[in-house]
C-alpha angles and dihedrals in degrees: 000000000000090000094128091236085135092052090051095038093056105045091040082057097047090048103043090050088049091052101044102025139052121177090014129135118228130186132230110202126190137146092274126003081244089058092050099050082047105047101020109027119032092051094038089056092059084046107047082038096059095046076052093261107155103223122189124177131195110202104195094051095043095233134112125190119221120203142185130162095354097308113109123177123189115232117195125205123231132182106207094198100144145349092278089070094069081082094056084065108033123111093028119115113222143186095206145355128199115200113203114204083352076164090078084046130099117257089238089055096050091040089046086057095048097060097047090074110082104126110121108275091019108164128187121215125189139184127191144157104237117255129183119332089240086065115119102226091048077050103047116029096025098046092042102035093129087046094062099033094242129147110237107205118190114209125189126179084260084072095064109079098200098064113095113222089254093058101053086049082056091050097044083051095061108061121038126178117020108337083062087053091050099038107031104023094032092226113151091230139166114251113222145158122031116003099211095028082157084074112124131171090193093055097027113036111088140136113227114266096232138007113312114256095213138354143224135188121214122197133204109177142205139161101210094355113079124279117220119200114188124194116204132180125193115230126165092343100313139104122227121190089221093192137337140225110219115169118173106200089194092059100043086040100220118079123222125244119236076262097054085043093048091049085049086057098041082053097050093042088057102172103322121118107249111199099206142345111238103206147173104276090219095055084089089155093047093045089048083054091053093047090036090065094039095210095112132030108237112213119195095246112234104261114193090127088202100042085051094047090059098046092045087052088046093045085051093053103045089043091248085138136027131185127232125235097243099063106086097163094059092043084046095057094045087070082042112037098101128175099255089248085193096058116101084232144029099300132153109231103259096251138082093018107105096105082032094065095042085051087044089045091043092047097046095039093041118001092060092029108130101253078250102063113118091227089067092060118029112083133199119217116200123244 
């Protein structure tokens, strides 16, 4: 992570295809077209155009053609999100694809790519952050790197020159345990133990100095499983989970209806103007109950369960979030809340993770929301 493996990956490609090729069609392949204009692009383009490459891209084709000296090469951009991308790029005849975080993408759309790439002197570059050992690419293209006659080139944030060296120990102090060998040593390594071991009481449960200035529910729901309500109030830059709702409909032995579990939000709300509800995007007849009655405005909570592990482990070191007294169920999970050491990938054991998953849902939705985003600053007020 910030290595600049992505800066040096795609100028070495773009090079290396001006130099050798001329006529040709490239790929650019990222986890969505608007990741590779982003990452890849956008930054590559300063950066061509400066060193007198002509770049012209044309939006609405997803392609861009690069030219120097008379050569010009078309390189088309890919977002390899799920199986269903492999057919996006089937069918097209290639002299080189480069596969950023080809790690996050599914194995058909790498191998799709792959084999797109049969004109004489064709070369493949990845790039990729490292992931479980179990992981096929790992398996298949690290382990066997002479085999397939690929250079295996390791980065580190040292590599990158533009980082200060404060900025790199920032950087070292935000991740432990797997994800800082993965991130910061660049070691493909299992994750195991506690998911979220930087967990203190002492350092994390607190209650906010003065009266919140806004509020948020977040929503984690089950029928029989348990359903986890968190309240949380903004103060001097921080956000407090005030209380908390947590009902388990196996231990009470009678579940709630959307309604009983309605009546459980409009309590823990009390008379305080709540600007959204972050909520499990797969609760659809929970979320029609919250719209139905038209008192709260019910926002599909942000779901990459990695993605919101790390940012809820980065938001608990750097003080972004802190945990009330009162709620005992969210302070419980966190002793309880381990990495599955049985699963094939990266999965939280299916237990104990029911507050987990609304802080998870509240860090990812608002706590990593850009200042701009509608949902910050618009408020609803009940009645």
């Amino acid at each position: 992570m910030r290595s600049g493996k992505t800066t040096a990956l795609a100028l070495g490609f773009v090079f290396w295809a001006t130099f050798r090729f001329q006529g040709c069609s490239f790929a650019l392949c990222g986890k969505t077209i608007g990741g590779v204009r982003r990452n890849l692009l956008l930054p590559l383009c300063e950066q061509l155009r400066a060193l007198h490459f002509s770049v012209t891209e044309k939006i609405s084709k997803s392609y861009a053609d690069i030219s120097l000296n008379g050569r010009t090469n078309r390189f088309y951009f890919f977002g390899g999100k799920d199986e269903s991308a492999a057919a996006l790029i089937q069918g097209m005849t290639l002299a080189g694809v480069l596969l950023d975080e080809c790690a996050l993408m599914p194995r058909s759309f790498v191998e799709q790519a792959i084999a797109r790439c049969s004109v004489p002197g064709a070369k493949l570059w990845f790039s990729c952050n490292p992931g479980p050992p179990s992981h096929w690419f790992y398996r298949e293209w690290i382990l066997k790197a002479k085999e397939k006659r690929a250079l295996y080139l390791h980065f580190t944030m040292r590599d990158n020159a533009s980082l200060s060296p404060a900025v790199r120990a920032r950087y070292e102090r935000l991740y432990s345990g797997a994800f800082y060998d993965r991130y910061v040593k660049g070691i493909w390594s299992n994750a195991q133990g506690l998911i979220y071991p930087m967990f203190e009481p002492a350092l994390h449960v607190a209650a906010p100095p003065d009266a919140p200035e806004r509020f948020v529910i977040s929503c984690d729901y089950g029928t029989l499983n348990p359903t986890s309500f968190g309240l949380w109030g903004l103060c001097r830059g921080c956000w407090y989970r005030i209380a908390e709702s947590y009902y388990d409909g196996r231990k009470t032995g009678r579940p709630r209806t959307d309604e009983e579990h309605y009546q459980a939000l409009k309590a823990l709300a009390g008379d305080r103007e709540i600007e959204q509800i972050v909520i499990d995007p797969s609760a659809a007849s929970f979320i029609t109950c919250i719209r139905r009655h038209g008192e709260f405005r019910a926002v599909k909570a942000k779901n990459d369960v990695l993605s919101g592990i790390r940012r809820t482990a980065d938001a608990l070191r750097n003080g972004e979030i802190k945990i009330g007294a009162g709620c005992c169920d969210a302070i419980r999970e966190f002793s309880l809340y381990v990495w599955d050491e049985k699963a094939s990938h990266d999965t939280p054991r299916k237990e104990h993770d029911h507050a987990m998953d609304d802080i998870r849902y509240f860090v990812a939705t608002v706590v990593d929301a850009p200042e701009d985003d509608p949902f910050l600053v618009l408020s609803v007020h009940r009645g």
